[in-house]
Phi, psi and omega in degrees: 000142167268000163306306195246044188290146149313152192275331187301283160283020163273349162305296197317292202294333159294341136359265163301327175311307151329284206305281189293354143333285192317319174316303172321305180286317174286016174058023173251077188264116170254331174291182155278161190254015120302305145332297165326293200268055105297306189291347180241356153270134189288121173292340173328287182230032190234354187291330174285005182223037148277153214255018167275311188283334152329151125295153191271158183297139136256153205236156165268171185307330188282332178337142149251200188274320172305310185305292189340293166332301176320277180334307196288269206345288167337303214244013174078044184223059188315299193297314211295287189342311184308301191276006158303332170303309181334307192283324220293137183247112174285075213237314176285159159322312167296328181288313167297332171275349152309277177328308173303316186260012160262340160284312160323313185307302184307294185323316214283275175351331190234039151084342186285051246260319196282289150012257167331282181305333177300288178326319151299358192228001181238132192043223237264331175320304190281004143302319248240098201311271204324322161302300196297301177323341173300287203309341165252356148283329175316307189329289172341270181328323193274016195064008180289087175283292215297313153311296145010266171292329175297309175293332180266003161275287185317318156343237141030251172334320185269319195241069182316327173279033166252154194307310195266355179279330194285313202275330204256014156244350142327302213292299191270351132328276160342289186319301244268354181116331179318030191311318186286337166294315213279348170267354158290320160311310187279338162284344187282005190254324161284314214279163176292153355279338174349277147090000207318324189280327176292315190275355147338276188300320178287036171082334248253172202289162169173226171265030206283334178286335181253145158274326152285338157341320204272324186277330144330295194304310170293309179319302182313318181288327187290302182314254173005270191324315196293280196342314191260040161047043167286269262283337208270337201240319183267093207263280165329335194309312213299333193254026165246350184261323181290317182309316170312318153241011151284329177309318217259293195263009156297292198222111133206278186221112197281329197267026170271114197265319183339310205299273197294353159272311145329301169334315197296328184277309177326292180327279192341301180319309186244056142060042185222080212300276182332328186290291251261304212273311199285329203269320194272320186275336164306334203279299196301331159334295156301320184202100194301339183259016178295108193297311194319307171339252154007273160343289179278309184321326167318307189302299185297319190259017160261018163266353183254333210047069156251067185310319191302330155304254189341323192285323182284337177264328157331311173257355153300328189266312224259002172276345166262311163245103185290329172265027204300106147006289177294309201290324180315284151346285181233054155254347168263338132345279189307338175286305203264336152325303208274001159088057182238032198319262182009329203243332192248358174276346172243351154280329179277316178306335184273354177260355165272335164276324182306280206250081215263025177240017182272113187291296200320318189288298177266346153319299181324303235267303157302069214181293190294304192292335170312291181315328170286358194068003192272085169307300197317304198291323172321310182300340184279308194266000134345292177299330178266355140320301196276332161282339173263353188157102178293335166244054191269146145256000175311314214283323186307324199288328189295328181290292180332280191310308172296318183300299172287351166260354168287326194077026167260087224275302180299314155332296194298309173307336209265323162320292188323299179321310188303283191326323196283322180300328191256008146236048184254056147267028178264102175295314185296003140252016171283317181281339165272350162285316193312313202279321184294318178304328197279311189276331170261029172050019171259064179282349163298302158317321182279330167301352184280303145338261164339298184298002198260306187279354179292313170325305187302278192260074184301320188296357180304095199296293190304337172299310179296325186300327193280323174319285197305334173282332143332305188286306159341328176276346185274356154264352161318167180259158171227149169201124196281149173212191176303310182271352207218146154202131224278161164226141185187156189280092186285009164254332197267314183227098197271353196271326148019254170340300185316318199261322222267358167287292185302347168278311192300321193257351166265040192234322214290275162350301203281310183305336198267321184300326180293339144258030166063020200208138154255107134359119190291326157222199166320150200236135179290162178221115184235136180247128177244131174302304159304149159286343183288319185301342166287317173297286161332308177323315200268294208243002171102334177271160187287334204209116155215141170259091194161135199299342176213146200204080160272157168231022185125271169272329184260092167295137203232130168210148189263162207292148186247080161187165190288151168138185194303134159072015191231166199231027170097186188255140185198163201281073183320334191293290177322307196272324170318323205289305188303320179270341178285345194270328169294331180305340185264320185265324184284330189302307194292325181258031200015072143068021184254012188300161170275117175344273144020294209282340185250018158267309139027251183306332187306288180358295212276337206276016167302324169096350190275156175277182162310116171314122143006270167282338173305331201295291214304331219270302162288343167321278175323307166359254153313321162277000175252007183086017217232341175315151186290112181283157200316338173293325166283346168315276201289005179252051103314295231263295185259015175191063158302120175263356176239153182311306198268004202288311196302307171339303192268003183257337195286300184297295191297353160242017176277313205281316179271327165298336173299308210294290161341290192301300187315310195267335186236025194044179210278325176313329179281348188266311163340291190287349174276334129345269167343285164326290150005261179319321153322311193068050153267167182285179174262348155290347177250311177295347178278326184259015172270346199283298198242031183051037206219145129301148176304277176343295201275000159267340141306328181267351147281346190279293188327260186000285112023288218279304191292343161312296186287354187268332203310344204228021172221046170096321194254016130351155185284289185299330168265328161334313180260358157254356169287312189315302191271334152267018086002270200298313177317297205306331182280330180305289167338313187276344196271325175269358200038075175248071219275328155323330176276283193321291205307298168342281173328295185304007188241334173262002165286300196287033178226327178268341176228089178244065140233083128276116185287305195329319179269025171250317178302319189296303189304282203334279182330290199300313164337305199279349171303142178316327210268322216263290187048096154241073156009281198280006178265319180310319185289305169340269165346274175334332211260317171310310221281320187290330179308310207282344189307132171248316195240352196242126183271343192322302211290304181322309266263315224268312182302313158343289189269343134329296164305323176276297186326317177278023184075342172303035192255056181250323173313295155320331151336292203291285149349285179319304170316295173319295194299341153292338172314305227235321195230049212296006177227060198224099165279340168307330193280323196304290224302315180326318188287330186303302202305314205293300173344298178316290196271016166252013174074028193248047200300004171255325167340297213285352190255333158295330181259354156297329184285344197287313173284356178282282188289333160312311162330296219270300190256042147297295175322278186323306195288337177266015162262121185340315187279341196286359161098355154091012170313300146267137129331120163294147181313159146217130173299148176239000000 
């Protein structure tokens, strides 16, 4: 990657780069000027934007060597423009200060910043409204504000109507911290005689013909609108500013891509990732070497934790400008996305040193020290925020943003509270308190907060999802127990109450003593009839995949049953079990465990053996060498790049907390907490826990790993007698010999046994008329119900076994697990009522009349015309 290129070599590669500037500048291009940038650029990793490598431009016929430029400068072809000027015959005035500001735009693009600015500054140039307005956004960028604004005045002052001098001295106003100026600047796009947004929407004649004008002009009205709350009081503004700019690359001028990148900033503003993402790949169409482009695209998908994407624009602007900022910037995003402050702390520190008036750099860096637990210095570097721009809020929001994806919730809020008083028109931090409040179960606070930024921004997609779930959740029912308290839809799942309190507390002790911490107060149980409403609940989006999610004090589970918008039926106790043990490992470590380590343990407190499909799956593993190494684990998990990567990130940390507890005891998982909770890496806690280095405790775990496979079969050589008594035993079965067959299928399970298939076969053939052995039939079933999550069959069968035999206490036990799995399974219900009966259990037994009671009515309800065919009825198996 070139985020961890040496600062030695990008001198190297910046070099040659140098050398054909200068070339450049003395007009002594004698060569082909392809050569030139073949022979002086580095081909490693510079071969896609070299300009061979480009699609090539087509020109009309009429082009000289100045169109020509113009165009390659446009379309991201930096090197190529330079040296076309070079060649470029120059005669008129004008022409040169053309030439001078499409050669300044490329330099400033390929880093060459002194460079650039010299070129704008020389002679008849540096008059030249167009020029100037170059020369103070370079400013701008480079953190020159205060130069900036000095030019843009003079600017100004000579062209008072001009468009681009009123917007981009809004714009570097804004930077310098100047909101009440800078929103007087943007106003000037309303106020008379101007009028632009009135003379728009009427149609009526104006400065409507240039695209970029136009796209200023919208840029300008969106700024203005967010600063003065207008979208809060105007509902249409926000679909009269988009229109501007679809209007600009529809019919004004279709090949101005600047346009969809604006768009692109817009989309973004109100979280409307997909639009923003669509906007961008038009933009980088046209002109592929665009850094701003890049950027934001970075930005959008490290919101996805698509690190690979970021990482390839992290190497794109810098295959253009080897020293790029921007690249720097969100390449310490991606560091710090991946929970990597320590790794995102010395690249954002070399851009606070390079540029040490940059917010953005220092938002970062406090952000990297936070995460590290370095309060004093986050305070410092705050403080040095707060002297360069007493009101800024950006560094806070940054802390705040980070902080709350750590769940580090009271910290993070307290950021937020700040960012919001010194913005508060800023929606994304109204939405990032709203969302915190919402993920730390303080949903009264979040609804105030939300509804606040929803005023600001009706077009906000996550705001609206979560305010509508919000709203949807004040009519759940709730039921309080000492520890828990469940919320849940008492028309969609009425069965809810009965079981799942009473379950969450006789678990909660044993979960909490085994990591030494009970969560200081009640832990929410939130039930959604949908999975989509589970989803939005969990991450602001319609789709996640999976039935349960803590995010602390909040457990989130979509409803455990068949029907419409729902993910089937699954054993709720076990993923409850499961999701209550993160809620305990984020309490003990404040919410700092390593991803990895508290799915881990979730696993292990399940109590269950190895899934099935889990076994073939590490087996190939480990014989292929393919386990995840311990830095990689946890992008496993939230950026699977293979179908099967969640699965094995799942298994494979289920595997190192077992591996752990065995060799080094439970005790070692304690201080690995500790350490945790602390915010040391896992490169300093494996080997202070365990004496090991990370290398040699990997390679013991592999060990280990090879160890745990050796005796389950899937060997080459066992493999061809499972296959081949495999068949004999199915030939059997086919004759109904079932006495034989079973022998065989007991000698599959003893050479491969974690298989489900000979535990299904002995069951069947047990439970056959010819065989009937009960108690081997139960066995088998018992093997088989431990590993089951969604299917009640197995409980079912066992139960009723267990009843033929009298059994009913067993039968109880059995009956239940299958209520577990299937709480709307009435054949599961009547089984429990009978064993309840004959052991005598009159408060069971008066739950599953009621229970069966309430399954009726609301069979009768989901199958009555008005409920809307929303739900399905459940049907028991």
């Amino acid at each position: 990657m070139l985020s961890t290129l040496s600062p030695h070599r990008r001198r190297l590669i910046a070099a040659p780069l140098a050398l054909l500037l200068t070339s450049v500048f003395a007009r002594v291009v004698q060569a082909d000027p392809q050569d030139i940038v073949r022979n002086a650029i580095p081909q490693t990793w510079l071969d896609p934007f070299l300009p061979e490598n480009l699609p090539a431009l087509q020109y009309p016929s009429y082009y000289n060597d100045l169109d020509k430029a113009q165009a390659q400068a446009f379309h991201g072809r930096y090197r190529l423009a330079l040296i076309t000027i070079g060649q470029a015959k120059l005669q008129k005035p004008a022409q040169k200060i053309l030439a001078d500001r499409i050669r300044a735009q490329s330099l400033a693009a390929l880093g060459e910043f002194d460079a650039a600015l010299a070129t704008l500054t020389d002679g008849p140039t540096a008059d030249n409204p167009a020029a100037q307005i170059e020369r103070a956004r370079l400013l701008n960028d480079l953190d020159r504000g205060e130069e900036s604004l000095a030019l843009l005045k003079t600017h100004l002052a000579a062209h008072p109507d001009s468009i681009a001098g009123h917007y981009w001295l809004g714009v570097v106003l804004e930077r310098l911290g100047n909101v009440p100026q800078a929103t007087r600047a943007y106003a000037w796009f309303v106020e008379k005689p101007q009028e632009f947004l009135e003379k728009w929407e009427n149609g009526e004649q104006g400065p409507f013909d240039d695209a970029q004008n136009v796209t200023w002009m919208a840029g300008a009205l969106d700024r203005w609108a967010t600063l003065t709350q207008a979208y809060r009081n105007n509902p249409g503004l926000d679909r009269t500013i988009l229109g501007i700019f679809v209007k600009i690359y529809d019919e004004i001028d279709r090949e101005f891509w600047p346009a969809h990148v604006a768009a692109a900033e817009y989309f973004a503003s109100h979280d409307q990732r997909k639009e923003a993402t669509e906007e961008l790949a038009a933009a980088l169409d046209a002109n592929p070497c665009y850094e701003p482009a890049f950027q934001l695209l970075g930005r959008l998908k490290l919101q996805e934790f698509d690190f690979d994407t970021a990482d390839e624009c992290v190497d794109q602007m810098r295959s253009v400008n080897p020293d790029s900022v921007a690249a720097d910037l969100l390449a310490a995003r991606s560091f710090l996305a991946q929970r990597r402050p320590e790794e995102a702390e010395p690249i954002v520190q070399q851009v606070v040193v390079a540029r040490p008036h940059n917010l953005e750099a220092l938002g970062l860096l406090a952000a990297t020290s936070a995460l590290q637990l370095k309060e004093d210095r986050t305070a410092a570097i705050l403080t040095q925020v707060d002297k360069i721009d007493p009101t800024n809020a950006s560094a806070y929001f940054e802390v705040a943003e980070q902080l709350g994806a750590m769940r580090q919730y009271p910290r993070a809020a307290e950021k937020y509270k700040i960012a919001i008083a010194r913005a508060p028109w800023w929606t994304a931090a109204q939405n990032g308190l709203g969302l915190l409040y919402t993920q730390s179960g303080d949903e009264q606070n979040a609804h105030v907060v939300l509804n606040a930024a929803h005023e600001l921004d009706p077009f906000n997609l996550a705001t609206t999802n979560y305010l509508r779930l919000l709203d949807t959740m004040d009519g759940f029912a709730r039921k309080e127990s000492a520890h828990f308290i469940v919320i849940y839809d008492a028309r969609a799942d009425p069965v809810i109450p009965e079981y799942f309190s009473d379950y969450l507390e006789s678990v909660q002790a044993d979960i909490c003593g085994q990591f030494h911490y009970t969560p200081p107060l009640k832990t929410y149980i939130e039930v959604f009839p949908t999975h989509d409403a589970f989803s939005v609940r969990t991450t602001g989006s319609s789709w996640i995949g999976t039935v349960g999610a803590s995010t602390g004090r909040v457990i989130a589970l979509v409803a455990p049953r068949s029907g419409q918008g729902t993910m089937g039926t699954f054993n709720w106790s076990q993923v409850l079990r499961h999701e209550y043990t993160h809620t305990v490992t984020l309490g003990v470590t404040d919410n700092r465990i390593q991803h990895w380590m508290t799915e881990g343990l979730a696993v292990n407190e399940e109590r269950a053996p190895l899934r099935w499909e889990w076994v073939p799956m590490l087996y190939h593993a480990v014989k292929a060498h393919a386990l995840f190494p311990l830095d990689k684990l946890t992008w496993a998990f939230i950026r699977p790049r293979r179908p099967i990567d969640r699965q094995l990130a799942y298994a494979e940390s289920f595997w190192i907390c077992k591996y752990v507890e065995e060799t080094y005891g439970h005790d070692a998982i304690l201080r690995m907490l500790d350490d945790c909770r602390n915010a040391m890496p896992q490169e300093q806690f494996f080997p202070k826990e365990t004496g090991r280095s990370m290398d040699q405790f990997q390679s013991d775990f592999f060990g280990w790993c090879d160890k745990q496979i050796a005796s389950w079969g899937y060997d080459a050589e066992t493999s061809k007698k499972y296959a081949d008594r495999r068949e004999e035993a199915e030939g059997l079965l086919k004759e109904r010999n079932y006495a034989a067959s079973a022998k065989k299928w007991e000698q599959i399970e003893a050479i491969r046994p974690v298989d489900a298939l000979p535990h299904q076969r002995l069951a069947g053939i047990y439970l056959s008329k010819e065989v009937h052995d009960p108690e081997k039939a139960i066995e088998q079933l018992a093997i088989l119900e431990k590993v089951e999550l969604k299917d009640n069959r197995y409980a079912k069968r066992i139960a009723r076994l267990y009843r033929d035999e009298e059994k009913w206490t067993d039968e109880a036990r059995y009956a239940l697990t299958a209520v577990y799995i299937d709480p709307y399974d009435e054949s599961a219900h009547e089984l429990l009522a009978g064993a309840y009966e004959k052991t005598g259990d009159q408060k069971g037994l008066e739950r599953e009349h009621r229970v069966l009671d309430i399954l009726a009515k609301w069979k009768e309800a989901q199958s009555a015309p008005d409920a809307g065919g929303s739900e399905k009825p459940a049907t028991g198996n």
